[in-house]
C-alpha positions as CSV (number, residue, x, y, z in Angstrom):
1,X,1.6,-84.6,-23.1
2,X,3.4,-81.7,-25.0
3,X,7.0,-82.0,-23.9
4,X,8.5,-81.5,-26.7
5,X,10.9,-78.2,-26.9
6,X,10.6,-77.9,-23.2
7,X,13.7,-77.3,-21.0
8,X,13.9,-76.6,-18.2
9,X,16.9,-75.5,-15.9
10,X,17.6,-75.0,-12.3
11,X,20.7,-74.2,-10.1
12,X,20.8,-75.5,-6.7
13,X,23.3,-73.5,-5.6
14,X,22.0,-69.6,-6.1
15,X,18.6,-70.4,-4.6
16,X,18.5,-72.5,-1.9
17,X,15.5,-72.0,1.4
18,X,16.6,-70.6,3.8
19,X,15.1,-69.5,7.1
20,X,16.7,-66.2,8.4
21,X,16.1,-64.2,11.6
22,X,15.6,-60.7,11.8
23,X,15.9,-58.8,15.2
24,X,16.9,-55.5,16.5
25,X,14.8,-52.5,15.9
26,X,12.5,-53.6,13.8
27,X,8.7,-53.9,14.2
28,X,8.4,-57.9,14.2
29,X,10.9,-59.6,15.0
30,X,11.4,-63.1,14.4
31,X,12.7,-65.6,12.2
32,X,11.2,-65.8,8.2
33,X,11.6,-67.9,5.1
34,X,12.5,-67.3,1.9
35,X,15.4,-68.4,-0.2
36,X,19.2,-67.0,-0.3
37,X,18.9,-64.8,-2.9
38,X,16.5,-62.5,-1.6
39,X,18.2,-59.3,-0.5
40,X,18.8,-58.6,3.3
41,X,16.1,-55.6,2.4
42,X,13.0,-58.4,1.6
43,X,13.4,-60.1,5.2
44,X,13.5,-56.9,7.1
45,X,10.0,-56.2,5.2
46,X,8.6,-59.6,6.4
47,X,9.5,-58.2,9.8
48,X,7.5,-55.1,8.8
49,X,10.2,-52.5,8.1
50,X,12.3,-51.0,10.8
51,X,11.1,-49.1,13.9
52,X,11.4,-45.5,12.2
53,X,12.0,-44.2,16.3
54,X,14.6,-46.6,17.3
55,X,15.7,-48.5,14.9
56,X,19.1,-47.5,12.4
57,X,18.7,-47.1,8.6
58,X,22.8,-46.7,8.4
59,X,23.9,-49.8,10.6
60,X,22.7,-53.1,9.8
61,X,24.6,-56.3,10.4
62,X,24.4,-59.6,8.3
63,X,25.6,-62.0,11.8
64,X,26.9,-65.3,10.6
65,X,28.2,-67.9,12.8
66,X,28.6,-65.4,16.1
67,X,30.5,-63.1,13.4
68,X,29.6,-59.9,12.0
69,X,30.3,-60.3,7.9
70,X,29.1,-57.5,6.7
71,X,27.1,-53.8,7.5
72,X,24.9,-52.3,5.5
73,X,23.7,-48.6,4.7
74,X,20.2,-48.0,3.2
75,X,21.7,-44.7,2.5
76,X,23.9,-45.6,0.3
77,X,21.6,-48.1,-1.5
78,X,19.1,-45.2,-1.8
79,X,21.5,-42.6,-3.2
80,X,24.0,-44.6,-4.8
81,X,22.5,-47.8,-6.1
82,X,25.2,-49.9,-3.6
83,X,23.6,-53.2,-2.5
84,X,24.4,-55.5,0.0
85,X,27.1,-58.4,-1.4
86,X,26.6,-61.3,0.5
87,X,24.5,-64.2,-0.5
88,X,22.4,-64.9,2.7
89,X,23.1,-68.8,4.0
90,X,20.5,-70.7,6.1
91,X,20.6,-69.8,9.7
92,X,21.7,-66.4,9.5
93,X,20.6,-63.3,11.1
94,X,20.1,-59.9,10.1
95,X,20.2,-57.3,13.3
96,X,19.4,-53.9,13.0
97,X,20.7,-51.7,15.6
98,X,19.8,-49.0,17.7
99,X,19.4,-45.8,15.5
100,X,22.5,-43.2,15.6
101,X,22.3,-39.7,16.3
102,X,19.5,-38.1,13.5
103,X,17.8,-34.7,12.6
104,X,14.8,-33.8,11.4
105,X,14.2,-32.2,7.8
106,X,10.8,-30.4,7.2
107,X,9.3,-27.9,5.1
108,X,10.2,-26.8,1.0
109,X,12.3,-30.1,0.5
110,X,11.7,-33.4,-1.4
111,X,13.1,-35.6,1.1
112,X,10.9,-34.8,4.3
113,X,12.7,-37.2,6.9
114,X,14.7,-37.7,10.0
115,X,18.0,-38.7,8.6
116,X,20.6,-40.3,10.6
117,X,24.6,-39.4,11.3
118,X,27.5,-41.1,12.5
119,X,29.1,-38.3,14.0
120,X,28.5,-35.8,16.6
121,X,27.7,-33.1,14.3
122,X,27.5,-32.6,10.9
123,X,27.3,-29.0,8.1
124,X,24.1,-27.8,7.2
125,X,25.7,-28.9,3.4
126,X,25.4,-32.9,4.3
127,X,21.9,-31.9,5.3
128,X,21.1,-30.1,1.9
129,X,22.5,-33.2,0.5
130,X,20.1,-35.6,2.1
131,X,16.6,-33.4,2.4
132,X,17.0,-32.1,-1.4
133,X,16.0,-28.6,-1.4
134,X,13.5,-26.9,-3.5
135,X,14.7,-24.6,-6.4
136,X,12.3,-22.2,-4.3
137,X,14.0,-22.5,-1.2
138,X,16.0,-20.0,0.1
139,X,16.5,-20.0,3.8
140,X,16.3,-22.4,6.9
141,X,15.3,-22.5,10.0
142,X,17.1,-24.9,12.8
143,X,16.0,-25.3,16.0
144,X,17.2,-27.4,19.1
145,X,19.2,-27.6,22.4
146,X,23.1,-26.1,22.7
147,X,24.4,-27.0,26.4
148,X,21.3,-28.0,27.4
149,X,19.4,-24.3,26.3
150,X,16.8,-24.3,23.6
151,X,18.5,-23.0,20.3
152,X,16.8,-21.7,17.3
153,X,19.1,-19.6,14.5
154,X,17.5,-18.6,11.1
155,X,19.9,-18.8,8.0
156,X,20.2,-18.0,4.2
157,X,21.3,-20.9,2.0
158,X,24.4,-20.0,1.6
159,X,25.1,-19.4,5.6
160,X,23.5,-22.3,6.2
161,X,26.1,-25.1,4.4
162,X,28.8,-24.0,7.1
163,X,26.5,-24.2,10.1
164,X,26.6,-27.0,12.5
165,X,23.8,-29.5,13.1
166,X,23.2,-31.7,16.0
167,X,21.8,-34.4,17.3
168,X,17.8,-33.7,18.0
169,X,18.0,-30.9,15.7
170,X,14.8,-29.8,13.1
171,X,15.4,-27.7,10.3
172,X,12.6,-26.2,8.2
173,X,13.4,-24.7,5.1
174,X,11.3,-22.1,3.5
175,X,11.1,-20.0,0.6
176,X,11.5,-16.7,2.7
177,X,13.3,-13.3,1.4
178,X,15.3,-11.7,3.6
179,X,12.6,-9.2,5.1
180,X,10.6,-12.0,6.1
181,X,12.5,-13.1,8.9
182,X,11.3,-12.0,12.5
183,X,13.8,-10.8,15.7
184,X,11.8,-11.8,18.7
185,X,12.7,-10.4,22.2
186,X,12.0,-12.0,25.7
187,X,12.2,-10.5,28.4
188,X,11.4,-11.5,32.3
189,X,12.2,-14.5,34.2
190,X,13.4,-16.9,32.0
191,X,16.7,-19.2,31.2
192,X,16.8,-19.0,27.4
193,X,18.0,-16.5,24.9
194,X,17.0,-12.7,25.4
195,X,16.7,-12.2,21.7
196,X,15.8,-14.6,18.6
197,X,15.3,-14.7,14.7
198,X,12.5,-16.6,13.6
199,X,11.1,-17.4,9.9
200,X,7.9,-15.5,9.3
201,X,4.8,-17.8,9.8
202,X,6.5,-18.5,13.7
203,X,3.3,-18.6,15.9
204,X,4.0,-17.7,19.7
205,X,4.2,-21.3,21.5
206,X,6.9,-22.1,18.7
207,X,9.4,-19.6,20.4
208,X,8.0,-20.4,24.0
209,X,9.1,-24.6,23.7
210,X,12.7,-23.2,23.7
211,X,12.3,-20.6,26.8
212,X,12.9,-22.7,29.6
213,X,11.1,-21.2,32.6
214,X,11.0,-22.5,36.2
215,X,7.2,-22.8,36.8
216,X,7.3,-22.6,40.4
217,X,8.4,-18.8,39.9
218,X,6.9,-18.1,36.5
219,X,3.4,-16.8,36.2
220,X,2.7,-19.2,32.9
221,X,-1.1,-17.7,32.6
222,X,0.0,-14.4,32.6
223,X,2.8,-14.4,29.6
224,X,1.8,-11.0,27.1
225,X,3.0,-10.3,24.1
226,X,4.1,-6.4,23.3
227,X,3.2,-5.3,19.7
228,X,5.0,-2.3,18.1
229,X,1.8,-2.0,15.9
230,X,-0.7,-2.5,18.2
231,X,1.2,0.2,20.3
232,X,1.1,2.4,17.4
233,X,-2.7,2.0,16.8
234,X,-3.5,3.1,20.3
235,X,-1.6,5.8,20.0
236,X,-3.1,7.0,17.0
237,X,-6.6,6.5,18.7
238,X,-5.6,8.4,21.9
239,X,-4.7,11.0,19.3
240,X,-7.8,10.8,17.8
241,X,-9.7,11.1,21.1
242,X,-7.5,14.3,22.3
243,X,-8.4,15.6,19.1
244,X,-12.2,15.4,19.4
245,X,-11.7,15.9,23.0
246,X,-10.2,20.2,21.9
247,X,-12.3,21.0,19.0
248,X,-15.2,20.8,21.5
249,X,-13.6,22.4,24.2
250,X,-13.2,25.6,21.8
251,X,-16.3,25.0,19.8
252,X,-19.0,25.8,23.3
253,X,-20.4,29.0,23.2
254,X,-20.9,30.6,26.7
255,X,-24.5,31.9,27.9
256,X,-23.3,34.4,29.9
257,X,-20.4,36.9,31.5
258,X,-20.0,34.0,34.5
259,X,-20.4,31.1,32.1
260,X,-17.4,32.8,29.7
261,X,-15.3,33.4,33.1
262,X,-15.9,29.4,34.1
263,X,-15.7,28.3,30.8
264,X,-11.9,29.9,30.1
265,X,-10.9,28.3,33.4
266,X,-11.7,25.1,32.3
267,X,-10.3,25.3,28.9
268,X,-7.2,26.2,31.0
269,X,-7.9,22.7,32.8
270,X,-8.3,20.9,29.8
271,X,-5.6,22.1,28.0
272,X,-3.2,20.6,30.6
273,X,-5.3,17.4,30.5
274,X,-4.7,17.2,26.7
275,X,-0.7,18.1,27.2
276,X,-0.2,15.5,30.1
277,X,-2.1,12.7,28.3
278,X,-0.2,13.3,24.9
279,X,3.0,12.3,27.2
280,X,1.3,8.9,28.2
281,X,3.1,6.2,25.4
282,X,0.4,3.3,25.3
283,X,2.7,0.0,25.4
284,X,0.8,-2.3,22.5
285,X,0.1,-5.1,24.9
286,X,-1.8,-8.0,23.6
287,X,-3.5,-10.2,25.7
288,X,-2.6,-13.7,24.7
289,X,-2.8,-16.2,27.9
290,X,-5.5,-16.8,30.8
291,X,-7.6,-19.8,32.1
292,X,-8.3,-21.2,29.4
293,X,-4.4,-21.2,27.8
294,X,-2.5,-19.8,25.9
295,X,-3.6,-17.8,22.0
296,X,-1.3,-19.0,19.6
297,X,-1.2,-15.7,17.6
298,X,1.5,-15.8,14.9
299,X,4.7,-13.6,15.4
300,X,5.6,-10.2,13.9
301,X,9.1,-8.6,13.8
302,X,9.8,-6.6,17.1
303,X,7.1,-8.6,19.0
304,X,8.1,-8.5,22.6
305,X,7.1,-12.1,25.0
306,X,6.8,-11.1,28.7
307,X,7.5,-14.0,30.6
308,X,6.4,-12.3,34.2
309,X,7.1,-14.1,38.2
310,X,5.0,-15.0,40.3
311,X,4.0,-12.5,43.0
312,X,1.6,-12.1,46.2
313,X,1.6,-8.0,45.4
314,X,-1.5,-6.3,44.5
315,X,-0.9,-2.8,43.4
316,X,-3.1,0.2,43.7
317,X,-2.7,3.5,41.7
318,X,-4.7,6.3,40.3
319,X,-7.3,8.5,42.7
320,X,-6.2,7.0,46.1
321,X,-4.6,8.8,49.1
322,X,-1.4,6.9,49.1
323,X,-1.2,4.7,46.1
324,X,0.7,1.4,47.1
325,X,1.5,-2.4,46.7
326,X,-0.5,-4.5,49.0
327,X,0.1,-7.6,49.8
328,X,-2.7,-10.4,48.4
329,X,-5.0,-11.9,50.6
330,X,-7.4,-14.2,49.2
331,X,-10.9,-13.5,48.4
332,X,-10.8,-9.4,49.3
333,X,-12.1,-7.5,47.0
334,X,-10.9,-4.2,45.3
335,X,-12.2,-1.8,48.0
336,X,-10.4,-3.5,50.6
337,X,-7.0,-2.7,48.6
338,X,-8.2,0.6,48.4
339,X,-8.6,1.2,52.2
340,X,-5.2,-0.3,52.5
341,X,-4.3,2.5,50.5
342,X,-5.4,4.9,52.5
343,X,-9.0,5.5,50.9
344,X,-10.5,6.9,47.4
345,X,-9.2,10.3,47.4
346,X,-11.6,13.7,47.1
347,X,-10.9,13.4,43.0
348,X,-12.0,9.5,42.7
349,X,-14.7,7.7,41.0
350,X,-15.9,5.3,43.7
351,X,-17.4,3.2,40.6
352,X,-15.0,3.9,38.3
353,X,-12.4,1.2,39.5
354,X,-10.3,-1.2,36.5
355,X,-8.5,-4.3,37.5
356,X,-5.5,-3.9,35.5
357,X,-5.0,-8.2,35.3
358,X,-1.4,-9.7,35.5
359,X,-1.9,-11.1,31.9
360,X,-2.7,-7.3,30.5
361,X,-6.5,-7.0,30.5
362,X,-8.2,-4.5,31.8
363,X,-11.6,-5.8,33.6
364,X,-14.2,-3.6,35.7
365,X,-14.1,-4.4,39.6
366,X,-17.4,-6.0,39.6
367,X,-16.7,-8.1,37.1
368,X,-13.6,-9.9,38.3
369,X,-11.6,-11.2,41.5
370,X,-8.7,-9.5,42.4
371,X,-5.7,-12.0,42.2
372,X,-2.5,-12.0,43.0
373,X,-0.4,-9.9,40.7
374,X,-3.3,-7.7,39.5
375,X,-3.2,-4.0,39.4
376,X,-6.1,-1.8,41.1
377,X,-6.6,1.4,39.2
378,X,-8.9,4.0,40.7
379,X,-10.4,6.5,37.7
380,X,-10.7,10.1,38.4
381,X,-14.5,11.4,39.3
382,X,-14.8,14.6,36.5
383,X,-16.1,18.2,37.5
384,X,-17.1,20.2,34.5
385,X,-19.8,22.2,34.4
386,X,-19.7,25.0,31.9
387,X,-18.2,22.3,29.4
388,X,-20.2,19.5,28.1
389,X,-17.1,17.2,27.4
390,X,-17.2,14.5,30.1
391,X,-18.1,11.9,27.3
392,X,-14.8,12.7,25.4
393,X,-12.8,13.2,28.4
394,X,-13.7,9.8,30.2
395,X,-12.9,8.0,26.7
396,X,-9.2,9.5,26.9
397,X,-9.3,7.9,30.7
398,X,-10.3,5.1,29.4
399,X,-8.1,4.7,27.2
400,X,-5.1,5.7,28.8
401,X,-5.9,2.6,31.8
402,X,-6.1,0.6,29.3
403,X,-3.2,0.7,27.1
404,X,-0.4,2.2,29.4
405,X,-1.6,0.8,32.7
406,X,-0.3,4.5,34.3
407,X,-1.8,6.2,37.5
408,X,-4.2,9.1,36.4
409,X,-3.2,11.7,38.3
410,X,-4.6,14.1,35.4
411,X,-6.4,16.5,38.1
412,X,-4.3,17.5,40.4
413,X,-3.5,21.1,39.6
């Protein structure tokens, strides 16, 4: 036996075993062993940690005897080092109560949480405080409910501090510039905000979670998006047709006296083709929902969300004797809209029919239904005969139905 030098020394009365219970929000409650000077933060881990959805990180009670003694504040443990005081005693009970009103911190931070507040509200700057942001970060986004209407504001910094948060509220922070924020309008049948500003990087079901809609009116597989730039492309390709569309107009060379006298009457006729179609201002419509859901494009600045109703109209434009809105019956087909309105006229393509579809696309007849809501568009028949320019001149049709959706009523002089 080598006992020699050997002390050894206990104190009774700063360890003792101790059985505590831990209940409340937490993910196991129950009652767990251990001695009194483990810290109130060792038992909650036996019980597995608090229940991060109910459970509160800011009010925890040490219950002794029936009596609250003390509450604790993982908070302030975390950020300032202050730890609970009490030595725990046999037979007490840690509770940890129902969690207070929080919001969510995402995006160029350190601290990515759902932190907790006591009060209703607190500044943007208690926020920046708690999430930690980035030296990067430069702007934030928060979104949530104001009197019961989806909210969503984009701030700098510096705007940010003063602005309110609330309970249920998520704010991302990103490094964005100033340009790179997005103004969003919505127009239609809808409850929420007609106009919005966005972070770039905002993808189209993002904005749509705070549009509330009633879906017993709204047509929710018919929702378009309206691009400025797509808008501007189309123009610039109906340009581009018009364009081909004249130079060979004036580049044919009659065959004869007749020919020449035919051939300057036509040019006539084209020439206010060409002056009526440059009027026509395609609208940049992007087809984004249908049967099989909805396209979660991203967002850019101007885009325009149509949010349209329900409707049992079908309407019929273009070569028909008395263009009109019919009402839907299912399972007709588009020629019996077009009787309804009042026949193909003596200038229409009895093959050349688009279904103009209530979400924006444009479909031949015989290769869609017509639903309710849809648009039947009846394309003109063409008549040229000293011109070989029905190629070019159905491509402007075409195009026209296509991006503006407007009668062609082209040929009626």
């Amino acid at each position: 036996e080598y006992t020699d030098g050997v002390q050894v020394y206990t104190n009774m009365g700063t360890a003792q075993p101790v059985s505590i219970f831990v209940t409340g929000n937490v993910v196991a409650p129950g009652r767990y062993s251990g001695v009194s000077t483990f810290t109130v933060f060792h038992y909650i881990d036996l019980a597995q940690g608090i229940d991060h959805e109910r459970g509160s990180y800011r009010n925890i009670e040490l219950i002794r005897d029936g009596e609250t003694i003390e509450t604790f504040d993982i908070y302030d443990f975390l950020n300032k080092g202050l730890r609970p005081t009490t030595q725990l005693k046999d037979g007490d009970t840690i509770f940890v109560k129902p969690q207070l009103k929080s919001a969510a911190a995402k995006g160029e931070i350190r601290n990515e949480y759902r932190f907790e507040f006591a009060n209703d509200v607190i500044l943007g700057e208690d926020m920046l405080t708690l999430a930690i942001p980035s030296p990067s970060t430069t702007h934030a986004s928060v979104s949530g409910t104001r009197d019961g209407v989806p909210f969503m504001d984009y701030l700098s910094l510096k705007d940010f501090k003063t602005a309110q948060i609330h309970d249920g509220d998520i704010v991302t922070f990103s490094n964005g510039e100033t340009g790179d924020q997005l103004t969003i309008t919505i127009t239609g049948k809808h409850d929420g905000p007609q106009e919005m500003v966005v972070p770039y990087g905002t993808k189209l079901s993002e904005v749509l979670d705070y549009i509330p809609v009633d879906k017993g009116i709204v047509n929710i597989d018919a929702i378009q998006l309206q691009r400025k730039s797509v808008a501007a492309q189309q123009k610039k390709s109906l340009e581009e047709s018009l364009s081909r569309l004249e130079r060979k107009a004036l580049s044919s060379a009659p065959i004869s006296q007749s020919a020449a006298s035919q051939k300057a009457q036509e040019i006539a006729f084209i020439s206010r083709f060409i002056d009526r179609a440059k009027q026509v201002e395609p609208e940049g419509r992007v087809v984004v929902s249908g049967k099989d859901g909805l396209e979660d494009v991203l967002l850019e600045d101007n885009d325009n969300i149509i949010i349209p109703i329900r409707t049992s109209i079908v309407m019929v434009n273009g070569e028909v004797y008395n263009p009109k809105a019919v009402v839907y019956k299912s399972g007709k087909n588009a020629k019996y809209y077009i009787n309804r309105a009042g026949g193909f006229s003596d200038f229409a393509d009895e093959k050349g029919i688009l279904i103009y579809k209530a979400n924006g696309e444009s479909i031949p007849y015989d290769e869609t239904k017509v639903e309710a809501g849809d648009e039947v568009i009846v394309l003109p028949k063409l008549k040229l005969n000293a011109l070989q320019v029905t190629k070019e001149v159905v491509d402007v049709i075409f195009k026209i139905a296509t991006t503006a959706a407007v009668p062609i009523a082209l040929f009626d002089d």
